[in-house]
C-alpha positions as semicolon CSV with decimal commas, in nm:
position;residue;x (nm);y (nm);z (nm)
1;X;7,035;0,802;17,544
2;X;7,049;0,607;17,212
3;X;6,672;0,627;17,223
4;X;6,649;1,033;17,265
5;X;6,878;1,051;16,981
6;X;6,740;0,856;16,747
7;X;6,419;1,092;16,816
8;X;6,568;1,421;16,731
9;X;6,474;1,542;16,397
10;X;6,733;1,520;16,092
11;X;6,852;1,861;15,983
12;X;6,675;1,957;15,693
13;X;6,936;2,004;15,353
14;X;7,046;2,342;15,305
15;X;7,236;2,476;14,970
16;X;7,446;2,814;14,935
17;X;7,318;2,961;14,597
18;X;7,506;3,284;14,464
19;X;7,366;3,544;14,287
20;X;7,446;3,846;14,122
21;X;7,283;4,120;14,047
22;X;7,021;4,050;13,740
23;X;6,703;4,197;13,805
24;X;6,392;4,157;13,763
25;X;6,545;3,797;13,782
26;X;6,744;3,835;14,099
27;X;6,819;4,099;14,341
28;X;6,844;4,271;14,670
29;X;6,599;4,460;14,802
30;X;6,601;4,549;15,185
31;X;6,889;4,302;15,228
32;X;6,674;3,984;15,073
33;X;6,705;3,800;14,807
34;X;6,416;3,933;14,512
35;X;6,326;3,855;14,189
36;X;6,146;3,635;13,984
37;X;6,400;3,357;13,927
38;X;6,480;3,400;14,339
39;X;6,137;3,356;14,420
40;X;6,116;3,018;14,163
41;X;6,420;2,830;14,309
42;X;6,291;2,873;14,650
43;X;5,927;2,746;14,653
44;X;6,111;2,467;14,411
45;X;6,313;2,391;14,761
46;X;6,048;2,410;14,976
47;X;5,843;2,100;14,726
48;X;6,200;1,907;14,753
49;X;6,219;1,957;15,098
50;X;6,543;2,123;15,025
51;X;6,638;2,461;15,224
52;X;6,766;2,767;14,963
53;X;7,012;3,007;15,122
54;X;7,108;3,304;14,891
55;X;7,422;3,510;14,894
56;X;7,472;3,823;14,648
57;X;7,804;3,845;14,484
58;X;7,964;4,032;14,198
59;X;7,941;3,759;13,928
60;X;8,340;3,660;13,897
61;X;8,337;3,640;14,283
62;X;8,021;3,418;14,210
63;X;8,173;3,161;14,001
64;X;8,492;3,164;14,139
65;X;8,326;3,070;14,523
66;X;8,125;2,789;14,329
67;X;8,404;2,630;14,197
68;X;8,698;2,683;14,439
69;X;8,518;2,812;14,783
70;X;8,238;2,537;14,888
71;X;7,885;2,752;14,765
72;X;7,667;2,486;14,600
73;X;7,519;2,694;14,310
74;X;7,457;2,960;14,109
75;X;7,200;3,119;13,937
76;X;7,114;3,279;13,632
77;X;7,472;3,103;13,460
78;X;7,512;3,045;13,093
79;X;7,669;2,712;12,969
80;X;8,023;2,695;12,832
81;X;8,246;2,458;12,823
82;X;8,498;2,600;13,053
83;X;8,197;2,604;13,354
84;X;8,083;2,217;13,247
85;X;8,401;2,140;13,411
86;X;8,336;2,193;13,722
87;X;7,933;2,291;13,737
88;X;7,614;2,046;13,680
89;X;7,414;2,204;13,434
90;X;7,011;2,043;13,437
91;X;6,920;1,979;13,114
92;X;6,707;2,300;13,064
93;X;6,752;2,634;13,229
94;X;6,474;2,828;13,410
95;X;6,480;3,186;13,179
96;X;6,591;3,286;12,828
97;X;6,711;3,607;12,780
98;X;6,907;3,767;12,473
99;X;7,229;3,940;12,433
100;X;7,173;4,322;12,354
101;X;7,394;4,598;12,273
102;X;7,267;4,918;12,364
103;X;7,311;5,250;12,299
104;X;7,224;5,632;12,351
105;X;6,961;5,769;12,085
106;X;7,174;6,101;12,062
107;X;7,500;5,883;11,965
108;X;7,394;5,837;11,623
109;X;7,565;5,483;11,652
110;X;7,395;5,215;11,404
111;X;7,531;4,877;11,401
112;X;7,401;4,611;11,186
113;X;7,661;4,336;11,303
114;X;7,951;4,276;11,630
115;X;8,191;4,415;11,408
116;X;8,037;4,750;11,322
117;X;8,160;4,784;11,636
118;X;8,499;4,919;11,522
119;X;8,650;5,251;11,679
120;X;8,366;5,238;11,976
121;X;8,411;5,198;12,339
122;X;8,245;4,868;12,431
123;X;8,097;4,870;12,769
124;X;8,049;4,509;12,899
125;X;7,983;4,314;13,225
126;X;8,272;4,119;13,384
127;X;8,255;3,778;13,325
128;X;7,945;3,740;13,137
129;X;7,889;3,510;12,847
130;X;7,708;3,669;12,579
131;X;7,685;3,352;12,341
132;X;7,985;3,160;12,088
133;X;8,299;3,422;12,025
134;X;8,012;3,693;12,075
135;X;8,329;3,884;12,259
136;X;8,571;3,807;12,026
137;X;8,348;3,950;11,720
138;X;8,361;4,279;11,890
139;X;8,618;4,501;11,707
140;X;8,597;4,802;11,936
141;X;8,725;4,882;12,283
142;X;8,618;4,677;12,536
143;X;8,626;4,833;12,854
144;X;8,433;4,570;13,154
145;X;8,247;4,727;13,381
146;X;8,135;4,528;13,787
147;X;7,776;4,500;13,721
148;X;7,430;4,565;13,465
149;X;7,371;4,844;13,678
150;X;7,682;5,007;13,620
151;X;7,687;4,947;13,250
152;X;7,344;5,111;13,178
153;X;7,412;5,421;13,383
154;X;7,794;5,466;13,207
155;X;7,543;5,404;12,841
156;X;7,318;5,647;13,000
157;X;7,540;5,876;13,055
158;X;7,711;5,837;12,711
159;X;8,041;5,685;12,868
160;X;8,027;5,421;12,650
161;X;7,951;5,441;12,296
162;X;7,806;5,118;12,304
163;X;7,709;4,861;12,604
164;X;7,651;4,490;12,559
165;X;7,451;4,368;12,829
166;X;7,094;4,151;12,831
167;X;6,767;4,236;12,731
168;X;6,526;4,190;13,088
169;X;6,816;4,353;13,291
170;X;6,839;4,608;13,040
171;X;6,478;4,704;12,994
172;X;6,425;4,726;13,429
173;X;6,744;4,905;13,492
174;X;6,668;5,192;13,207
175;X;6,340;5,255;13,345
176;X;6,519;5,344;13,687
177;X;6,816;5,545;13,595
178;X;6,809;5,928;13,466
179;X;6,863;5,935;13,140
180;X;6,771;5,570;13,084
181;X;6,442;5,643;12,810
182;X;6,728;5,797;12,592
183;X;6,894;5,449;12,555
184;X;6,771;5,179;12,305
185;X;6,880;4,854;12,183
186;X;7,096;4,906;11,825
187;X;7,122;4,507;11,772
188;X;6,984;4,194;11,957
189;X;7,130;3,847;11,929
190;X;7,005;3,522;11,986
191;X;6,879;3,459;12,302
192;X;7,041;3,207;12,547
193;X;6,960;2,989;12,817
194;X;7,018;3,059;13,205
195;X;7,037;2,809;13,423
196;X;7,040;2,721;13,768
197;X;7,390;2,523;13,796
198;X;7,529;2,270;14,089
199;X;7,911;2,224;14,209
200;X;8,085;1,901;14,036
201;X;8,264;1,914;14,444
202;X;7,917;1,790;14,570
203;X;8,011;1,448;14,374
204;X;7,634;1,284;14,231
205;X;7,405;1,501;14,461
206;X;7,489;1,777;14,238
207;X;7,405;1,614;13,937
208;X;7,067;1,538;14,142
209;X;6,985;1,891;14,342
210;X;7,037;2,028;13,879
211;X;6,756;1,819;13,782
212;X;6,508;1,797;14,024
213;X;6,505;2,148;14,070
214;X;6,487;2,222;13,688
215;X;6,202;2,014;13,710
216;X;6,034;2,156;14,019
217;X;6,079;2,475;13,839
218;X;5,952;2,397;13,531
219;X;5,604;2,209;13,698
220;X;5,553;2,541;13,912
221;X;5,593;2,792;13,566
222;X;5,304;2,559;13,369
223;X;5,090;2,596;13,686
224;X;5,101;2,944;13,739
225;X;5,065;2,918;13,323
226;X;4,729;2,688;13,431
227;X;4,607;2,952;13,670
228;X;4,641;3,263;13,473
């Protein structure tokens, strides 16, 4: 008996990964897990031997399961202070992206700074980070909206006066949405850093499962580089 057990196979690692909706990085299509970023953390499991289960949630319900509810990760997260608490962070994430505010052409909005903003309605996405006291330089009405999608379709449809989302999720979702070619970026900011980020819960192997697949990512990106 001792011997037949000590000859079945060890179960492989798994880790939960949330994700919200952030394409072309990450998304749902046909009930799978899509997107560049997706499709980057899971052939960097498959090298580290490491299985990558992904669950779509609104992105409060996504860090709030990572730090209270047991999921190991999430993706596409930008560093604070308030998440280095109780997330590993690697020490470089797998996209950049920049904070954008957007707005209709027909609005005749023009904003040169955050606080031009005054007397606008100031679509943005619950519980995004947009960068240091980006949201507390905004002098308009902020009104949060669940997701990107939502946000560019409320711009779209001239809802908001301005929205303040991200630049790659911005760009795919206005080429999908009516309306969407009528609604350009009025002021970028400096792009951040999104990383793929571990539960402090999972003690040293989170530290770990941050780096090595920072790493993995970052050797598959400079060979597809190699091959192109």
């Amino acid at each position: 008996m001792i011997l037949m057990l000590c000859a079945l196979p060890a179960k492989a690692e798994e880790v939960v990964l949330a994700y919200d909706e952030y394409p072309p990085l990450n998304y749902t299509e046909n009930g799978k897990a899509c997107g560049e970023v997706i499709d980057l953390i899971r052939e960097a499991g498959q090298r580290l031997g490491v299985g990558t289960i992904f669950i779509k949630r609104p992105f409060v319900r996504a860090i709030q399961e990572v730090e209270f509810r047991g999921i190991d990760g999430i993706l596409g997260v930008v560093k604070t202070k308030e998440r280095q608490k109780y997330l590993y962070y690697p020490s470089t994430g797998h996209t950049q992206d920049g904070p954008t505010l957007f707005a209709h052409t027909q609005s005749g909005v023009k904003v040169d700074s955050l606080e031009d903003t005054h007397g606008l309605t100031v679509g943005v996405i619950r519980g995004y980070q947009y960068g240091d006291r980006v949201l507390e330089s905004l002098t308009g009405e902020i009104r949060p909206v669940k997701d990107g999608g939502t946000l560019y379709k409320m711009i779209a449809e001239r809802r908001f006066d301005v929205g303040l989302g991200y630049s790659l999720s911005g760009e795919y979702y206005l080429k999908k949405i009516p309306g969407g070619d009528q609604v350009k970026p009025v002021l970028m900011l400096p792009a951040l850093s999104l990383y793929l980020a571990f539960s402090k819960k999972l003690g040293s192997r989170g530290l770990e499962l941050a780096e090595s697949f920072s790493e993995e990512i970052d050797r598959i990106k400079k060979e597809r580089t190699l091959m192109q």
